[in-house]
C-alpha positions in Angstrom: 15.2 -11.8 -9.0 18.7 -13.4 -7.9 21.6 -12.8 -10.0 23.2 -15.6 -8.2 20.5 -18.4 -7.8 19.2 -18.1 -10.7 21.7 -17.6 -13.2 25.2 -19.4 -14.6 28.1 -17.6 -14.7 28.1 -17.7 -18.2 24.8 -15.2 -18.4 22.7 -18.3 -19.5 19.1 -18.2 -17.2 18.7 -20.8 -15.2 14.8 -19.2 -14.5 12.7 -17.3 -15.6 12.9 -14.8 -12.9 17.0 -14.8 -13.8 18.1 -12.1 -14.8 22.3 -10.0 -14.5 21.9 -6.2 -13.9 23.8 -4.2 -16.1 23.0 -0.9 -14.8 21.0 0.9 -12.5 21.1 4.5 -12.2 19.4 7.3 -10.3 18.0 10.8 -11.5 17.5 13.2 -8.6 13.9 14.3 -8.6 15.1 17.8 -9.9 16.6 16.2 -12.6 20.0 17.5 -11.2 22.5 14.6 -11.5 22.8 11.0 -11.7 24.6 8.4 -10.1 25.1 4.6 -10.8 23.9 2.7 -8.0 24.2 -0.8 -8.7 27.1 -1.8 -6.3 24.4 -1.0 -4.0 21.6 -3.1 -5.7 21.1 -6.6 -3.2 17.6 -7.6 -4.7 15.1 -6.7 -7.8 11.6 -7.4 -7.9 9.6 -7.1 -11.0 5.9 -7.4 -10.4 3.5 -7.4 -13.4 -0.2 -8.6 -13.3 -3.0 -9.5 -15.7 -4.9 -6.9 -14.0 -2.3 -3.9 -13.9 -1.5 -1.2 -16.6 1.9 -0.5 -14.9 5.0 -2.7 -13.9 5.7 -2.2 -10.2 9.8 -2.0 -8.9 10.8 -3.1 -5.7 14.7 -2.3 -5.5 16.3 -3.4 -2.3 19.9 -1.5 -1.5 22.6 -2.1 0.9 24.2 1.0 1.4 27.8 1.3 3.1 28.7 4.7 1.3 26.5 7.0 3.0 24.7 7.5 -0.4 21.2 8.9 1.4 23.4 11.4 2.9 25.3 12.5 -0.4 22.4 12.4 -3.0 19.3 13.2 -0.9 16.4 11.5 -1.9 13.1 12.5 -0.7 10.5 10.5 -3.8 9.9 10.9 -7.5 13.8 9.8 -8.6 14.0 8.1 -11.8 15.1 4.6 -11.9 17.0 3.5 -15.2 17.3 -0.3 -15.2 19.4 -2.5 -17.6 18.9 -6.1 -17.5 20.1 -8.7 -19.8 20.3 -12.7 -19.9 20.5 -15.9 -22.1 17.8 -17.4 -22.9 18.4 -21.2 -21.3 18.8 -23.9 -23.9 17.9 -21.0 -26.9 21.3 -19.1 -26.4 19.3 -16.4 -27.3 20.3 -12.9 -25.4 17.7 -11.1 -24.1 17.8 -7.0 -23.3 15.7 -5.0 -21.2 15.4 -1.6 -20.8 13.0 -0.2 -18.2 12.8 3.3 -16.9 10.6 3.8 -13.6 9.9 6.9 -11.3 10.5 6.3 -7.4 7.0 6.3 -5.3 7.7 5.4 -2.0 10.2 4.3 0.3 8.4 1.9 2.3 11.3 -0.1 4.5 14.7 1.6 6.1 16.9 -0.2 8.7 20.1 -0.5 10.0 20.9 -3.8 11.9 21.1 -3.9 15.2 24.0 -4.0 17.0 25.5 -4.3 13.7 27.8 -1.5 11.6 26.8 1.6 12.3 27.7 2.9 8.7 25.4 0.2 7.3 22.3 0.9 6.2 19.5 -0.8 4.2 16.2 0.2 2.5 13.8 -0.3 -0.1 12.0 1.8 -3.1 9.3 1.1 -4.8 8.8 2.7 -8.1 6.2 2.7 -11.6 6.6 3.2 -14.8 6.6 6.6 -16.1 3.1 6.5 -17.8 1.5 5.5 -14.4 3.2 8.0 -12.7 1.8 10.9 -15.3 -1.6 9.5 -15.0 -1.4 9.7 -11.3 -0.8 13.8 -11.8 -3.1 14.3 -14.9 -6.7 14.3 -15.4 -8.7 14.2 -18.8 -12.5 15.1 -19.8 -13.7 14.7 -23.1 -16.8 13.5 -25.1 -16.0 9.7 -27.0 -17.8 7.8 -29.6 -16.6 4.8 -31.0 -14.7 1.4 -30.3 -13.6 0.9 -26.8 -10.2 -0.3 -27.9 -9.5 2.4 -29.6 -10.5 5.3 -26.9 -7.8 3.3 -24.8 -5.1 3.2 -27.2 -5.7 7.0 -28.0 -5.3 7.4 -23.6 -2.6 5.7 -24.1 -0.6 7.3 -26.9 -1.6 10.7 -27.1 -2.3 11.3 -22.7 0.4 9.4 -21.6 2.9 9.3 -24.4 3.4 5.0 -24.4 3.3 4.2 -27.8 4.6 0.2 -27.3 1.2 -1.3 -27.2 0.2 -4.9 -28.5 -3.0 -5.4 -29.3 -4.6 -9.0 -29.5 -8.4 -9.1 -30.8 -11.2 -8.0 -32.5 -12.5 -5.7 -29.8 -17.1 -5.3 -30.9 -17.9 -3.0 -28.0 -18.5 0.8 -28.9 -19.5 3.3 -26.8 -20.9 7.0 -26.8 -20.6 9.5 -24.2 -18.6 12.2 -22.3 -15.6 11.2 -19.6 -16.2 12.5 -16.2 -12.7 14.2 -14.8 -10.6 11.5 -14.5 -7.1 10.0 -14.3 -6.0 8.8 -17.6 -5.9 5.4 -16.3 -8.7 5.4 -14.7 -10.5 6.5 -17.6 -8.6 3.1 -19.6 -10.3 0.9 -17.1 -13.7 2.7 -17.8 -13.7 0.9 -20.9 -11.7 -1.8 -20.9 -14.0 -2.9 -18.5 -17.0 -2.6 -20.7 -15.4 -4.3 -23.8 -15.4 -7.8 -25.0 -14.1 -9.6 -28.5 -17.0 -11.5 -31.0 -16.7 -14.6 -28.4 -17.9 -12.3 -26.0 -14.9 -12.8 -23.8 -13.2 -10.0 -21.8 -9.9 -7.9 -22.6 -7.2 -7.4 -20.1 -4.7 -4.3 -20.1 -1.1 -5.2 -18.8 2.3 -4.4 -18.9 5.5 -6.8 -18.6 9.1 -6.3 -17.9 9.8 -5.7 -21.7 7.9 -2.5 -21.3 5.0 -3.3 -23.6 1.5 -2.8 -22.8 -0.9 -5.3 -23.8 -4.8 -5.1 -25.3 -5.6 -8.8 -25.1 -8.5 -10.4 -24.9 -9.0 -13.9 -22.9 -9.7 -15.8 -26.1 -6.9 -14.7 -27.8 -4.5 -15.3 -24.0 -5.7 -18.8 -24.3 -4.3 -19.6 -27.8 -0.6 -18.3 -26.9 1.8 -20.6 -27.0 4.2 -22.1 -24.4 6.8 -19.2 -23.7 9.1 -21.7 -22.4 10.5 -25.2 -20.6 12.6 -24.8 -17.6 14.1 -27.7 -15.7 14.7 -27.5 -12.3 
């Protein structure tokens, strides 16, 4: 995601992946203070799949203020991100909000030979619903539609309430859930459900924050989202 590749100075997308960041702050994990740190922002990735429940940050930061050594950081911050853009040749803006919690800070460098008071690394972070299901586990006896069981995971387990659902979900199913992570426990049965044409149902979020119930048949009558020209 390049702010300056991919986008006009006028805010107007020339990509889909174009996108201007408006804010992005930092919680410290003990929900101490916060500090804006997109002067320090060089590079966004967004990565959401067909077969993940959970958008997955990748924030890349150059940092010439010594801001590791002023607001220590040591895993679970809270990310809030702002993004917005114009849609190309709709006009239309586009807003989006996303709030993550830091996992991991996988890369750390300073160039060699370089300036010493330069430094650069990388976090990765998930959304906040895949980060309480990675510290929760639920047991319970279920009877009924598959679809529903995950929404109810969903809602009332992990507190995500912006779900779309697309399809008639037939599958039922009657039993008692081992201990399990909450989303773990969503991919118990999305994997056993299918819609009347028998095809199967994916769970998914994108960079709008939704999460999506959608099954294949219903994927394959969406229309085009949109024409770029490169």
């Amino acid at each position: 995601m390049s702010t300056a590749k991919n986008m006009r100075a006028d805010g107007v997308a020339l990509a889909p992946s174009g996108y201007t960041i408006k804010k992005c702050s930092m919680t410290r994990y003990d929900s101490g203070s916060i500090i804006d740190i997109t002067p320090l922002v060089v590079k966004i990735n967004l990565i959401e799949s067909l077969y993940a429940p959970t958008i997955v940050a990748q924030i890349s930061l150059k940092d010439a203020a010594n801001f590791m050594e002023e607001f220590p950081i040591c895993g679970h911050e809270r990310i809030h991100l702002i993004l917005e853009r114009i849609e190309h040749d709709t006009e239309v803006e586009k807003r989006i909000e996303l709030k993550f919690i830091v996992t991991e800070y996988p890369l750390y460098g300073k160039q060699e030979g370089g300036n010493a008071n330069v430094q650069a690394y990388t976090l990765s972070a998930i959304s906040e619903h895949a980060f309480l299901s990675s510290i929760k586990q639920i047991s319970r006896s279920f009877n009924g539609q598959t679809d529903k069981e995950i929404i109810k995971i969903l809602q009332e387990d992990l507190g995500h309430y912006n779900i779309r659902q697309l399809g008639t979900v037939i599958t039922a199913a009657k039993g008692v859930l081992p201990r399990m992570k909450p989303l773990e426990a969503c991919e118990f049965f999305r994997s056993r459900s299918c819609d009347n044409p028998e095809s199967p149902v994916f769970l998914y979020q994108t960079i709008d924050g939704v999460i999506h119930l959608v099954s294949y048949s219903e994927l394959l009558k969406e229309k085009v989202h949109g024409v770029y020209r490169d």
